[in-house]
N, C-alpha and C positions, 0 to 999 in steps of 0.2 A: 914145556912149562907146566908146572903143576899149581891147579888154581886150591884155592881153601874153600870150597863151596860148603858153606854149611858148619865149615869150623870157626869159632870163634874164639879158641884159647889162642893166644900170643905165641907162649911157648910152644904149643903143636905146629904151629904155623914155621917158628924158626927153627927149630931143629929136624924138623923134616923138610926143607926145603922147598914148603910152597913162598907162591909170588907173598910178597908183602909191600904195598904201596906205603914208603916211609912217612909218616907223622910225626915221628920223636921230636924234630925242631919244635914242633906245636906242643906237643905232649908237656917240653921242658917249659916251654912260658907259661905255660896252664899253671904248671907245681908252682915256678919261682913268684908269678905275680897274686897269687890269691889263695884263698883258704876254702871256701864253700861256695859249691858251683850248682848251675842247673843248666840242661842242655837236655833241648827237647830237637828230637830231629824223627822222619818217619820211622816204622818198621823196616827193618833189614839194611839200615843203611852204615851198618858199620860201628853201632854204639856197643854192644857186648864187645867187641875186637878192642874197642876204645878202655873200657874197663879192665880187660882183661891186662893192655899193656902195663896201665897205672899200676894193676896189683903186681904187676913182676918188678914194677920200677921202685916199688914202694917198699918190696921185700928185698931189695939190695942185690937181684940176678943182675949184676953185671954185662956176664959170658953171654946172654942169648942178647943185647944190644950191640955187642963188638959189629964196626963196620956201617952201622945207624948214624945220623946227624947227633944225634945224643951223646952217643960215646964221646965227641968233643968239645962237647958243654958242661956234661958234670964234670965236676974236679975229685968229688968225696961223695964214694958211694956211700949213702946210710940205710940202714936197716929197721922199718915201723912195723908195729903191728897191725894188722889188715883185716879188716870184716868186709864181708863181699858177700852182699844180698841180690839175690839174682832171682826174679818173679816172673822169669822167661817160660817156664816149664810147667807150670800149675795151672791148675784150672779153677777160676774163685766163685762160679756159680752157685759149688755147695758153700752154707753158711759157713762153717766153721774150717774152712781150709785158713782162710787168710792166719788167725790166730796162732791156730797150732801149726804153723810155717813158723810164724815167728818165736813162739815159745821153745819151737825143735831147734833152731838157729842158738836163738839168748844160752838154750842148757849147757847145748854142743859145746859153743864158748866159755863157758863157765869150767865146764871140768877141762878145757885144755889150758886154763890158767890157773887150775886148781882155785876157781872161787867159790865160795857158798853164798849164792844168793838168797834174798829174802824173798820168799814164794808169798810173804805181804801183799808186797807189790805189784804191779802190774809191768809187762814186760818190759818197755818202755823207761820205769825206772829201775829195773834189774838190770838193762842195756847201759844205762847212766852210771851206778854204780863199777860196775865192771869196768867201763873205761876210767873212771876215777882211780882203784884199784891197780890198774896197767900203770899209769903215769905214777902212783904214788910208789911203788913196788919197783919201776925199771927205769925211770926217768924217762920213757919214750913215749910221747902224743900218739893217736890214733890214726890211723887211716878208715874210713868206712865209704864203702862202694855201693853203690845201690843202682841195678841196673832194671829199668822198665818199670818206677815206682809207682807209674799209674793203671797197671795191667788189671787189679785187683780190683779198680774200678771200672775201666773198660770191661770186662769181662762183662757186667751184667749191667752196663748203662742201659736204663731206659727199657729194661727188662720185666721189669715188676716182680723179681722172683724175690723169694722172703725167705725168713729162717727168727730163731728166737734169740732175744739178746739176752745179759746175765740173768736179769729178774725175769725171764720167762716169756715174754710180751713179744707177740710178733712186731715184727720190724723187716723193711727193704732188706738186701743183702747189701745193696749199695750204700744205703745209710749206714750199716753197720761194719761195714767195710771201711769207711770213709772214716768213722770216729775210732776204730783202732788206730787207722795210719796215721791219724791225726794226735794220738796221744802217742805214739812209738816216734814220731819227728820231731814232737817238742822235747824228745829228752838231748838234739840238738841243740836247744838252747840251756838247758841245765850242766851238758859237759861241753861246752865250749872252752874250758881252760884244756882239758884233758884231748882236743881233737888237732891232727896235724893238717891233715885233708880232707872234706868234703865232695863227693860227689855222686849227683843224682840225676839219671837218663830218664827220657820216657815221651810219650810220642805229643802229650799234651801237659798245657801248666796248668794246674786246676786253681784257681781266684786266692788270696789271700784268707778269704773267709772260712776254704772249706779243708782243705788238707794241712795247709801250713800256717793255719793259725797256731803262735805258742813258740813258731819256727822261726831262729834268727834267719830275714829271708836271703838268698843264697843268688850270688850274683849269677843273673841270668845270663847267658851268653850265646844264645841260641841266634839272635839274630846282630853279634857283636862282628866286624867286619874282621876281625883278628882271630875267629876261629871257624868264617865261615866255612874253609876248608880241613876242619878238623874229622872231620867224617864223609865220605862219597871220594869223587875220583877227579881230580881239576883235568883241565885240557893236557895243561905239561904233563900232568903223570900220566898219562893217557901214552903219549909220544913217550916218553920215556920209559915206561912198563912195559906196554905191547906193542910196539910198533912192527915187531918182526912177524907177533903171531895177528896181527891186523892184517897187513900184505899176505900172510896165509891164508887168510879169510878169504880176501876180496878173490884170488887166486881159485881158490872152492868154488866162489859165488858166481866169479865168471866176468868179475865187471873190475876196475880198475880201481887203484890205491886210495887214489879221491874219492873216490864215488861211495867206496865202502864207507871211509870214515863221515861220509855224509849221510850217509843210511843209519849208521851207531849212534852221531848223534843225534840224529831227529827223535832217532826213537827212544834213547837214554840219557841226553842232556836235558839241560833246559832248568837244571834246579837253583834257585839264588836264596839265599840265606840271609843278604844285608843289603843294605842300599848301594853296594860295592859292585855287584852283579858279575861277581865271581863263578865263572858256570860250572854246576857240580854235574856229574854220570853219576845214574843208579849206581852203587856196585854190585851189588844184587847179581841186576840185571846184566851189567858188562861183561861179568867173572863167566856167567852162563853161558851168553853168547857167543863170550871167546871159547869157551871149554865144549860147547858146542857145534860151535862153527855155523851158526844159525841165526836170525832175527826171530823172537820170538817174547810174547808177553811174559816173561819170567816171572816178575815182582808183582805182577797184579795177579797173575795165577795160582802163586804162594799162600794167597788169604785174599778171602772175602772180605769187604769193609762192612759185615752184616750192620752194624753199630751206627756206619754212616746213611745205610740204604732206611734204618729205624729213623733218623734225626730226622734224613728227609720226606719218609712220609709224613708224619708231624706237622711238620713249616709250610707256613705259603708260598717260603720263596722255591722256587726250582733251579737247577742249574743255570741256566739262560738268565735268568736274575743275577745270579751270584759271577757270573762270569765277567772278566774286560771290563773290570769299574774300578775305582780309585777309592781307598780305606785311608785312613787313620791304621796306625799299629794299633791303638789299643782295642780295634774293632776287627783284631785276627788274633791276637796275641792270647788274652787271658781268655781263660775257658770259664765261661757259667756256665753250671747246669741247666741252662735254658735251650728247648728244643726249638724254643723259637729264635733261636740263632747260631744257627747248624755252622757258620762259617768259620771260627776258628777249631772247630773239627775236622774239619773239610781242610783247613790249609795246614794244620799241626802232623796229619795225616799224611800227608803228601800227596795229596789230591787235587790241591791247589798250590803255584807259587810264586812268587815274587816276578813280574815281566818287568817292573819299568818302575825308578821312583823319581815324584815330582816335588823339587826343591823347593818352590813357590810353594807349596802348601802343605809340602812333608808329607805325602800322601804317596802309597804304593799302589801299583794294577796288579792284581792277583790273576790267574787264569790258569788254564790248564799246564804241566808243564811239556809234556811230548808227545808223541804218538801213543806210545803206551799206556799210558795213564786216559788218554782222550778217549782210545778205541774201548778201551777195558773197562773205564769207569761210565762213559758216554752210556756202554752196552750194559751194561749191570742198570743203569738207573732207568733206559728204555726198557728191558724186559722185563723189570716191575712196576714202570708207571703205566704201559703201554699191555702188556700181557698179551701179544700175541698170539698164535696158535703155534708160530714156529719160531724158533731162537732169531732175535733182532741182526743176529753177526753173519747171518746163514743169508738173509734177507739181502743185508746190505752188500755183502762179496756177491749177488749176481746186479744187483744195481750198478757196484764198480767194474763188471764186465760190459755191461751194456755201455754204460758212458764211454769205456777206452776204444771200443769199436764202432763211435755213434750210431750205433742201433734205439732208436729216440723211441721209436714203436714197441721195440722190448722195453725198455725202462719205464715208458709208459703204466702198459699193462702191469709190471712189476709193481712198480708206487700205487698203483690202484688195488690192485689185489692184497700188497701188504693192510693198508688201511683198513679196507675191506674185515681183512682177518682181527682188526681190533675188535673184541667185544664189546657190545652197547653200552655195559655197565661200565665199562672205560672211559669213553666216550661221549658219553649224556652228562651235558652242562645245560643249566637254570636258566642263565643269564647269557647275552651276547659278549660282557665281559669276560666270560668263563672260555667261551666255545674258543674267541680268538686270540685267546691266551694258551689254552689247549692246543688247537691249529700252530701255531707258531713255536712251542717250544717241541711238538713232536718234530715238526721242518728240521730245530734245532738241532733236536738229537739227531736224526739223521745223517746230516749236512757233517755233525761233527764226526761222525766217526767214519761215513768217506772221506773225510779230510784226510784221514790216516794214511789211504792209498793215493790220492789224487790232491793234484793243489785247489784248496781251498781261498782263493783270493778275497782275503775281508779288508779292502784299499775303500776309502769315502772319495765317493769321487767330489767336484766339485759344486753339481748339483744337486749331490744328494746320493743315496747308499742300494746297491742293487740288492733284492730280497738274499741270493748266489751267487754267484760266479766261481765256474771249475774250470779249469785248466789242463790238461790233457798235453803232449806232445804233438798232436796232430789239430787239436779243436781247442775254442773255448764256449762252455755254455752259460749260456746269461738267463738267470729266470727270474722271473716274477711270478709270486703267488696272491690269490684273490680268495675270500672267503664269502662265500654266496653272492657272486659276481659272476664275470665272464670272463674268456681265456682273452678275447678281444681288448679287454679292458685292461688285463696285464701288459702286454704286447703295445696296447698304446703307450704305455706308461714310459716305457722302454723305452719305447724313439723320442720320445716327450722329457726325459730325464737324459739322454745320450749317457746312458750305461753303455753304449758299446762303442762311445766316440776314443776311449784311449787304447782302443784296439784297433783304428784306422790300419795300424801300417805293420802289422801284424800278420806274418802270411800265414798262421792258421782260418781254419775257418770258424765263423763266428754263424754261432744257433742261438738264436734269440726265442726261451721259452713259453707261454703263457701259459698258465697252470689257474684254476678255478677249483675249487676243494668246494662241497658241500657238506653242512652241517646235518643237513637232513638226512641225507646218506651214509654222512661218514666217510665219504672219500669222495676222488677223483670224480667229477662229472664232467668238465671242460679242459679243452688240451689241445692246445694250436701252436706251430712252431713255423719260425720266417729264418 
């Protein structure tokens, strides 16, 4: 099988015979039910591959659908005109990229329809014009594609870099980035008689206020239950795309049919889109996996979320905050430009997703969605809150050795020594608020990203919630952590709460932790195990 890693043209993909996981049944209700769409979905998960099909579908290629769900749905191939703005490739840092993108686009177009635009105007209405022109001239509405429309503002959120606007005057780049797109998308609402199709990708929705002001707004669909398999990989197509080269895998890996497809999805499912809880795989990630015959952080090692690691130095809240709670949509969904509320970046992103939604109150839990994203994004935000002396990932893979072997005396010294290596300026809180918010969400990180390798059991029990519990094949450990206390005092807690009463009948054996952390030092001072 040949995967399309990294390609995103339609046509490459079918006439060279890589895999292509069918969407056309979706693709066709997209066209037949609606006119102007918006669909916000992460980085790499398949939104250029998405645009790419619409523009073949749109220009009337037939031949490279034969054999698709589609082919037996249209009746009457028709043939539109197509613009297809593609801001995947650019870099908007410097000031004046965004503009002269779109002014090289508006020309381009211009002489292939033989128009003379009015250089009066501003792009925007030279785009307007020209599609009025197409319909008045050929009787044909417009197609316009626009993939990744808010890359121009990612690029430099939160940046503070600058550049000068017309009259000379510095200005953000991001401000002036934001007031082009914002007058080139109201010429949407000006040729709305002249448009057949709308559609616009991109990893985030920025408010009403700021981009799409002027803009007739554009049915969102992003968390519509009727497309939330429009992009990534469902379970069936899963079984049904690769099943043969999955069994090749597990074959490689050494372990059995089941087993594998439980390892892929831990580590690439987990994504939901709508209160439907439809489980998406990265494709990203899958396509990699399978083409390499390997488990490995693909999608997170593609690109740094530097933008997300900015938000959240900023804000008070930290992962651990933002984690395993229950939202309102509109308190994930529309993006302010406010750092002080990192969280619909954080889940637009894919960094966060959809676990669970509660009908009683129309409210979602957001949280991690798989091992990849936990280990990757857990360790990016440890080794910039945390600054180690040595990479947080290095640290934690001998802590997951020590645990699988209960070697308690190695993990020990390991948890002490890493702390250790935090530097003071890390470290130093004002307040006892501070120190045991510090103390706990480092636990946090931690915890989270050996969850990666080992079970992480987070079960409430009936009287109440153990600080840990890991699970091992052979062992489970139970700990309790104390913050300028005693390890004694942990351990009481222990038998006092019966954290380890639903592992009675359990024939691992059960290590009941105490763990005493000082603020004074900075780490580990206490540490006794029953």
């Amino acid at each position: 099988m040949k995967y399309p890693i990294g390609i995103q043209d339609f046509k490459t993909i079918i006439e060279n015979g890589y895999a292509y996981v069918d969407k056309t049944a979706l693709v066709y209700r997209l066209v037949t039910e609606g006119q102007v769409y918006f669909l916000s979905r992460p980085r790499r998960f398949g939104k250029s591959l998405l645009v790419s099909t619409l523009e073949y579908y749109f220009r009337g290629e037939k031949a490279l659908f034969d054999g698709l769900a589609i082919s037996n749905l249209v009746k009457d191939w028709e043939t539109y005109p197509v613009f297809h703005i593609d801001f995947n490739s650019n870099d908007f840092t410097r000031g004046n990229t965004l503009k002269d993108l779109l002014d090289a686009y508006v020309e381009k177009w211009e002489k292939e329809y033989g128009f003379t635009g009015d250089t009066r105007f501003g792009v925007g209405e030279r785009f307007a014009q020209l599609l009025a022109h197409i319909h008045q001239h050929t009787g044909k509405r417009s197609v316009v594609l626009i993939d990744e429309y808010d890359k121009p503002l990612l690029d430099v959120l939160d940046t503070g870099y600058k550049t000068k606007d017309s009259n000379g005057d510095e200005i953000l780049i991001e401000e002036y980035n934001r007031n082009i797109l914002k007058g080139f998308y109201s010429t949407f609402k000006a040729a709305d008689a002249d448009l057949q199709f709308v559609l616009l990708t991109g990893v985030t929705k920025f408010s009403q206020v700021s981009v799409f002001s002027g803009f007739n707004q554009p049915a969102d669909i992003s968390m519509n239950s009727n497309y939330e398999a429009l992009c990534g990989i469902t379970e069936e197509e899963m079984e049904q795309m690769f099943h043969e080269q999955i069994d090749e895998m597990a074959n490689e890996q050494g372990i059995s049919p089941k087993e594998m497809r439980l390892v892929l999805k831990r580590h690439y499912d987990g994504y939901h889109f709508s209160r439907r809880m439809k489980d998406i795989y990265n494709p990203f990630s899958v396509l990699n996996a399978l083409n390499k015959g390997e488990i490995s952080d693909f999608w997170f090692a593609s690109g740094t979320p530097t933008y997300l690691i900015r938000l959240l130095n900023h804000t008070k809240e930290n992962l651990n905050e933002l984690t395993g709670k229950y939202y309102d949509a509109s308190d994930f969904v529309d993006y302010r430009a406010d750092v002080e509320r990192p969280l619909p970046m954080i889940y637009q992103s894919g960094y966060l997703t959809i676990k669970a939604h509660d009908r009683l109150t129309n409210t979602y839990l957001l949280d991690l969605p798989n091992n990849e994203v936990k280990r990757g994004f857990a360790t990016a935000i440890a080794n910039n809150y945390l600054q180690s002396r040595t990479p947080v990932l290095t640290e934690m893979t001998q802590l997951v050795r020590s645990l699988a072997s209960a070697n308690l005396e190695a993990l020990r010294k390991q948890l002490t020594s890493f702390f250790a290596s935090i530097p003071y300026t890390m470290r130093r809180k004002d307040t006892e608020a501070e120190r045991e918010r510090y103390f706990h969400y480092t636990f946090y990180l931690i915890f989270r990203i050996i969850s990666t390798y080992l079970v992480l059991t987070e079960k409430q029990q009936s009287e109440g919630r153990a600080d840990c519990i890991i699970e091992t094949q052979n062992d489970i450990y139970i700990f309790e952590f104390k913050l300028n206390g005693t390890a004694r005092q942990a351990l009481d807690q222990i038998e006092a709460m019966g954290y380890a009463r639903p592992y009675t009948s359990d024939p691992r054996h059960i290590h009941r932790i105490g763990v005493n952390f000082s603020s004074k030092t900075g780490t580990i001072d206490d540490w006794q195990v029953e």
